[in-house]
C-alpha positions as CSV (number, residue, x, y, z in Angstrom):
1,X,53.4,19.3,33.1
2,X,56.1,17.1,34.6
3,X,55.8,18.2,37.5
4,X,51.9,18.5,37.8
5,X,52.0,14.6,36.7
6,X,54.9,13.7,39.8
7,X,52.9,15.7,42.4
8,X,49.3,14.1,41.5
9,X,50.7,10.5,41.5
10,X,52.3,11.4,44.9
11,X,49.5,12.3,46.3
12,X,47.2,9.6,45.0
13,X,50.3,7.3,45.9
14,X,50.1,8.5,49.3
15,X,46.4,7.7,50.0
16,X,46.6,3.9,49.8
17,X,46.8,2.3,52.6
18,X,48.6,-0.3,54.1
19,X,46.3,-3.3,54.2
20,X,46.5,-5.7,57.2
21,X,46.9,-9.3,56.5
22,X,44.9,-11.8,56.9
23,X,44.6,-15.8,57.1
24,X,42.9,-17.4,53.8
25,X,39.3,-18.9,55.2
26,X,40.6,-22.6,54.6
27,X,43.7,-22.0,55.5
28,X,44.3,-24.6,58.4
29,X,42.6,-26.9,55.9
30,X,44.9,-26.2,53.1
31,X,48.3,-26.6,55.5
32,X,47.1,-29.4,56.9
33,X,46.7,-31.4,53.2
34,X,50.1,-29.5,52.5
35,X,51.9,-31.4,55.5
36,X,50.2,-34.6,54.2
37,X,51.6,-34.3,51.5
38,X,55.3,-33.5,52.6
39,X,55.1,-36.6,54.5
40,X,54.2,-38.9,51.6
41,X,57.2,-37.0,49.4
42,X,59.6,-38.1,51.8
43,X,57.7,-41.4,52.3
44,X,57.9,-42.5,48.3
45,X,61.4,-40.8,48.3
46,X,63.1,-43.4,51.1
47,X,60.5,-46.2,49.4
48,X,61.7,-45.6,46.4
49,X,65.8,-45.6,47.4
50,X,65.0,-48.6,49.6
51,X,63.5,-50.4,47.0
52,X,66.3,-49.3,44.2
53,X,68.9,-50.7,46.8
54,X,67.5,-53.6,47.3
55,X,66.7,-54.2,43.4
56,X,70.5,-52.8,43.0
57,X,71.4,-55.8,45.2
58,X,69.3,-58.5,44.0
59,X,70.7,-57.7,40.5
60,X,74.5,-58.1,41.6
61,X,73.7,-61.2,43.2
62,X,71.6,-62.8,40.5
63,X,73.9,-61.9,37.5
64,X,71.4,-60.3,35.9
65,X,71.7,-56.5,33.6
66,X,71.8,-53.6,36.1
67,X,68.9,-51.7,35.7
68,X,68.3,-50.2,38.9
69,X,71.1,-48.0,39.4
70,X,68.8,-45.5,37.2
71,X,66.5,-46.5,39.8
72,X,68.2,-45.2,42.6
73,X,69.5,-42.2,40.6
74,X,66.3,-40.8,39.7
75,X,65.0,-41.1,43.2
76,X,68.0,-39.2,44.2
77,X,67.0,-36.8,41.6
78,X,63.4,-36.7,42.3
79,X,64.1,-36.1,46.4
80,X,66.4,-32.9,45.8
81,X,63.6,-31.8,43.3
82,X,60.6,-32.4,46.1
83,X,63.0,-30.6,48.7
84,X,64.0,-27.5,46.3
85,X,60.2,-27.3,45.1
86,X,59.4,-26.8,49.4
87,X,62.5,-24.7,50.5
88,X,61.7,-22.3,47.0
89,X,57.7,-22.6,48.3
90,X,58.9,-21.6,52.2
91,X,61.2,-18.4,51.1
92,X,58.1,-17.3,48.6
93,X,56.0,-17.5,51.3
94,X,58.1,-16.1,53.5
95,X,57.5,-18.7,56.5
């Protein structure tokens, strides 16, 4: 019965083919947004360090409570998570 099972999955198994692939109908639309949107990652990500090194600076100057070396850390943070979230993305897609 074992046997009768393996053999008619095998040959079921062996009938599928193996399908060709084939581009999604939007799919220059969708990688085009997707690039868009890389670029404003990395654009808010060197903002958002400039802006905590400046802020960082402005608060050693001034005397005032340092704040903003939080700031720079969690746009540290937020950068390597925006770059593992697109290297993970490339080796799922396999691109």
């Amino acid at each position: 019965m074992v046997l009768a099972a393996h053999e008619m999955y095998t040959t079921v198994l062996a009938q599928v083919g193996n399908p060709t692939p084939e581009t999604p109908p939007a799919a220059d639309k969708l990688l085009k947004m997707v690039r868009y949107f890389t670029w404003f990652v990395l654009l808010s990500g060197v903002t958002a360090v400039t802006y905590g090194g400046g802020r960082f600076a402005w608060e050693k100057w001034s005397g005032g409570g340092l704040e903003s070396p939080k700031m720079v850390a969690g746009a540290m943070i937020g950068g390597g998570v925006a770059t593992s979230a697109g290297t993970i993305m490339n080796a799922v897609i396999g691109s």
